[in-house]
N, C-alpha and C positions, 0 to 999 in steps of 0.2 A: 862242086866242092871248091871248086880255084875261085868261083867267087862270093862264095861265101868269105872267104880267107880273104881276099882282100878286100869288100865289105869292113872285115875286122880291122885289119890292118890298119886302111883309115878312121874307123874309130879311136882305135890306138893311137894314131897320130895326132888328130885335132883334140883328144883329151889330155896328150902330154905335153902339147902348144897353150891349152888351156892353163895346164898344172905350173907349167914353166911362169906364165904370165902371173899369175897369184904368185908365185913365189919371186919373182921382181917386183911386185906390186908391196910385197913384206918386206922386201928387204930395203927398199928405199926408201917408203915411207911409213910412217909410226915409231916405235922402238924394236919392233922383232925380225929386225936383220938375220938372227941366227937360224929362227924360223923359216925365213923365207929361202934361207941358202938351204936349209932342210924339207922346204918342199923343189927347190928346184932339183935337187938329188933323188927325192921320189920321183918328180915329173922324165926324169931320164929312164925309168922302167918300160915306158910307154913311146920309145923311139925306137926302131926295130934295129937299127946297127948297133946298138946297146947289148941289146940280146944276142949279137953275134960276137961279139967280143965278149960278154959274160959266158958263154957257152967256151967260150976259146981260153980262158982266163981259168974259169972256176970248174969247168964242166957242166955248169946249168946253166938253163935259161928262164924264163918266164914266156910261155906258150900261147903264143895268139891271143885271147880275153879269157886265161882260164880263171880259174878265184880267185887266183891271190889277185889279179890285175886290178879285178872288180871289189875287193875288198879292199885293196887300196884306194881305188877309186871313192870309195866311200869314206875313208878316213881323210883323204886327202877336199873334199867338200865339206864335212864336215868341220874341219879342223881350220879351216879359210871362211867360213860363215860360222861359225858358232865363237871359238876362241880365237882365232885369228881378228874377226871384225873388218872382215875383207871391205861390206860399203863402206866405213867409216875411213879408209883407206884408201879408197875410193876417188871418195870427195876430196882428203886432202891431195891426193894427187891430181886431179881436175884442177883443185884453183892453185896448185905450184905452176899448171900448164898454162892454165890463164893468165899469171903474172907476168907469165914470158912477153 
């Protein structure tokens, strides 16, 4: 069981390293800064100290990779390749890096 759980755990970690990165990726380049500050606020669902202070705060949490994780999960890719235009954002952040 204990590693199953932490199996998940770090699922949950490199997807919300993932989600954090898209959402600095928005918000500094193209126009959708506000977007991108709005998935780095989803990408903190996916940090396990998050959920012990939301457990502390609100009295819930969000439970190891239960649904809502993994439907977020899904909105959060969705929302970064489809309306977001994450490669096109991509590339321009490539060649702002290249300029340097």
């Amino acid at each position: 069981m204990s590693d199953k759980l932490n199996g998940w755990n770090i699922v949950s970690w490199v997807f919300g390293v993932v989600a954090f990165a898209i959402g600095v990726v928005n918000t500094f380049w193209g126009n959708d800064s506000v977007f991108g500050i709005f998935l780095i606020l989803l990408s903190f669902a996916y940090f396990l100290p998050v959920n012990v202070i939301l457990k502390k705060i609100a009295g819930f949490s969000i439970p190891g990779m239960g649904i809502l994780k993994i439907i977020l999960g899904v909105f959060i890719i969705w929302a970064a390749l489809g309306v977001g235009e994450l490669f096109d954002k991509i590339d321009l952040m490539m060649m702002d890096l290249n300029a340097l």
